[in-house]
matplotlib code that plots the C-alpha trace (Angstrom):
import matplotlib.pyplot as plt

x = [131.2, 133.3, 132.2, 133.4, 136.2, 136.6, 139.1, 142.6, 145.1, 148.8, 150.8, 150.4, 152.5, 151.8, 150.2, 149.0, 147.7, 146.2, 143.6, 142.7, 139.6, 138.9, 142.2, 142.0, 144.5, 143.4, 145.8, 144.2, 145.5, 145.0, 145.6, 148.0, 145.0, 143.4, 147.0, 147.1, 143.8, 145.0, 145.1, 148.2, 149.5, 147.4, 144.3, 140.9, 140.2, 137.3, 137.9, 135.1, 136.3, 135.9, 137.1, 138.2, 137.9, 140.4, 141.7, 144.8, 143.9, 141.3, 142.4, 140.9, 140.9, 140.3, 139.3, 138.7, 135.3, 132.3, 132.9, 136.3, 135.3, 132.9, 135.1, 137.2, 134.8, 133.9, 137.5, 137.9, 135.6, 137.5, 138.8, 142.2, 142.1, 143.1, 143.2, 146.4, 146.1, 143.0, 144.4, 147.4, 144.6, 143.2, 146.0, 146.7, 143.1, 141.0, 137.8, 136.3, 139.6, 139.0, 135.7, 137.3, 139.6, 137.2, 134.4, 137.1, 138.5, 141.8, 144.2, 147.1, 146.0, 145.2, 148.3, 149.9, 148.8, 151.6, 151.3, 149.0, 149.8, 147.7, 145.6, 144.3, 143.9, 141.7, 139.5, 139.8, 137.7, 135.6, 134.6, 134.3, 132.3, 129.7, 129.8, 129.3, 126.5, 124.6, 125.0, 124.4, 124.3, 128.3, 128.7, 128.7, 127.8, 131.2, 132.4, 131.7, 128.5, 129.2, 129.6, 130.9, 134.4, 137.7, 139.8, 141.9, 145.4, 145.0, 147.6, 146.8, 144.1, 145.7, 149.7, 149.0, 147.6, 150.4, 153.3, 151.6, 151.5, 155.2, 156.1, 154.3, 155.9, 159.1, 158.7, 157.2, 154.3, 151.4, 151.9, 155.6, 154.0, 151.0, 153.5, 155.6, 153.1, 151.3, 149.8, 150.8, 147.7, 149.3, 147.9, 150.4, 153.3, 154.4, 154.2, 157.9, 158.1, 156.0, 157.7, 161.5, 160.2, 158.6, 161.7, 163.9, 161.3, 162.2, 165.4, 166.6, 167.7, 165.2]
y = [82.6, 84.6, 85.0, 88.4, 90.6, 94.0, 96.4, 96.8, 94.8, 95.5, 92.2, 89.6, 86.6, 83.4, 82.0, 84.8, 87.8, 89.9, 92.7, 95.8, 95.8, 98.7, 98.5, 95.0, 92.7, 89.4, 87.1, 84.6, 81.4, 82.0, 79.9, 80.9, 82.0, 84.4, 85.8, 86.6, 88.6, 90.7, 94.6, 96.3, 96.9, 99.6, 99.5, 98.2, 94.3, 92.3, 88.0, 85.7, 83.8, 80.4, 79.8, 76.4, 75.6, 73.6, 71.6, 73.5, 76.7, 79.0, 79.2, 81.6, 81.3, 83.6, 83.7, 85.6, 84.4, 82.4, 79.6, 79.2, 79.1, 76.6, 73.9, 74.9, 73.1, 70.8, 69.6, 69.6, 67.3, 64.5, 62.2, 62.6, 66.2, 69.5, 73.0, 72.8, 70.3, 71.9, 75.3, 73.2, 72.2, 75.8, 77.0, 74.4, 74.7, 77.4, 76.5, 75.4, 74.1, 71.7, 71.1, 69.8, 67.2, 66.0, 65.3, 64.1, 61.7, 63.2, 61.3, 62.6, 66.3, 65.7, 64.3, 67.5, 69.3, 69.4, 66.4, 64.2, 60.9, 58.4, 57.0, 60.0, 61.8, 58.8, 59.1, 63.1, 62.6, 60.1, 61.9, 65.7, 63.7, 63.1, 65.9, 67.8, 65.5, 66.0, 69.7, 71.7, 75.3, 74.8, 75.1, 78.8, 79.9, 80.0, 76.0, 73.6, 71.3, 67.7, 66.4, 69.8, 69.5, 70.6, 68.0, 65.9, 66.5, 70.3, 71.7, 75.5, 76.9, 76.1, 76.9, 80.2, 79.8, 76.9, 79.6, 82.0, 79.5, 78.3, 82.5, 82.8, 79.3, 81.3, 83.7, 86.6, 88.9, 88.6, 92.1, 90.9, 87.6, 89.6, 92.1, 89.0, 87.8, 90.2, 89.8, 86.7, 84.8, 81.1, 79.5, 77.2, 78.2, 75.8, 76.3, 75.5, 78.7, 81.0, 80.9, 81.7, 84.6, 85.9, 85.1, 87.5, 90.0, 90.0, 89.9, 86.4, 83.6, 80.6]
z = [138.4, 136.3, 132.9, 131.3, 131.8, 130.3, 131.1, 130.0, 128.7, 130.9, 130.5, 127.7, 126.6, 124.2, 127.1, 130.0, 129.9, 133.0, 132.4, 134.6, 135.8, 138.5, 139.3, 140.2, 138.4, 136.6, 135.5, 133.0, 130.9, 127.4, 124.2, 121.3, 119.0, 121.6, 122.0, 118.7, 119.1, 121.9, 121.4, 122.8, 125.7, 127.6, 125.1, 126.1, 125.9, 126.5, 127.5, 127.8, 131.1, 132.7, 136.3, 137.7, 141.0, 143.0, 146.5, 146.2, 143.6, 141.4, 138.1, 135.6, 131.6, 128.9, 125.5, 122.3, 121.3, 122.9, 120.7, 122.3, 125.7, 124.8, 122.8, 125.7, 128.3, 126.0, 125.5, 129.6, 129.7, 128.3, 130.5, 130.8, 129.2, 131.5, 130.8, 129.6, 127.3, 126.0, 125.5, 123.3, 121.1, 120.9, 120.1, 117.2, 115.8, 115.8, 116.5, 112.4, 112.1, 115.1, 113.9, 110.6, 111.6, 114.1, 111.5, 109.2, 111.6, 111.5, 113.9, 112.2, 112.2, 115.9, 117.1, 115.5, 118.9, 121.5, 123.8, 122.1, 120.9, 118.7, 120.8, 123.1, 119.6, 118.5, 121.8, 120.9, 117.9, 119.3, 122.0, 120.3, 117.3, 119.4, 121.2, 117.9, 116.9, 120.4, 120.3, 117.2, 119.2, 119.6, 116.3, 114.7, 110.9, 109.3, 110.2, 107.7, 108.0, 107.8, 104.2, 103.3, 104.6, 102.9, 101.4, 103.3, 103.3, 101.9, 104.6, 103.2, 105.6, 108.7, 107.5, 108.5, 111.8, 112.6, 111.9, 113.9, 116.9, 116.1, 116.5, 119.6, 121.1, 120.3, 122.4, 120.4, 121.1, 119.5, 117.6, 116.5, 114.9, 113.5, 111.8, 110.8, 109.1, 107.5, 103.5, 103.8, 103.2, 103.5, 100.5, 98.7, 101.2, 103.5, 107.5, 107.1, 104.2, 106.0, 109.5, 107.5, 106.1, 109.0, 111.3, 108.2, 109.1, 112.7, 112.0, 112.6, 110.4, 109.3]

ax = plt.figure().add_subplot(projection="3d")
ax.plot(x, y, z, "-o")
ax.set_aspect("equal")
plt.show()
């Protein structure tokens, strides 16, 4: 099993990126928020992997951060939910965010991920709640316990993130929508707001 890769980084997109490792050329699946935590092109990078096995192929996936990986095969084992579905929600939430409309019962916030409609975002929550109820190692030091969530509705802590995704569904590498963005903080500013002025920055009209 492939768990680790380190080497370096020679290709990225919003949605691939292949390391060299020995010379030997990895190509894995990768969600919007790990692409936005890619180094550059040609520096050293380091992806917590998980391979899937298949009749017809091996596919591998990468990610930024343990936690990811994790909520990563926790999310593939929905019924109904594939890596590429999963890696849609990843790249929606990061991984407190996800946390957050899942304890909060959410639908709505769900069913903002690409490809997921009411009902599999109700059988989402239903399923991750008690995943997160069964397993209190998945959950890391900065997310939220329960009864301490942010307020419903508050759309500020994730405009940020939701922009950055919108730039990388563009088309843009992760630098470009990191530069884009940058000292913006999101707060008070619309996903809407903050994806015009970083689409002036690159040049291009809202």
């Amino acid at each position: 099993m492939i768990t680790l890769l380190h080497g370096t980084l020679v290709e990225a997109t919003p949605s691939v990126a292949v390391l060299d490792v020995g010379g030997v050329g990895f190509e894995l699946g990768i969600s919007g928020t790990t692409a936005a935590s890619l180094p550059a092109l040609g520096e050293d990078c380091r992806l917590f992997c998980r391979l899937q096995v298949r009749e017809d192929a091996m596919t591998l996936f990468g990610f930024a951060t343990r936690d990811e990986r994790t909520m990563f095969d926790r999310l593939v084992a929905v019924s109904g939910v594939g890596p590429r579905l999963a890696l849609a929600v990843l790249t929606t939430f990061s991984v407190p965010q996800l946390y957050t409309v899942v304890m909060a019962e959410d639908a709505k916030g769900m069913a903002k991920v690409p490809g997921v409609g009411k009902k599999t975002a109700q059988r989402l929550i239903l399923e991750l709640k008690s995943v997160f109820a069964k397993d209190h190692g998945l959950l890391s030091a900065d997310i939220p316990a329960a009864g301490q969530l942010p307020l419903a509705g508050a759309p500020e802590p994730s405009s940020l993130d939701d922009a950055r995704a919108a730039l990388l569904s563009m088309g843009f590498s992760p630098q470009e929508a990191e530069l884009a963005l940058d000292g913006y903080d999101g707060v008070g500013m619309r996903v809407e707001e903050l994806l015009g002025a970083a689409l002036k920055r690159l040049g291009m009209d809202a």
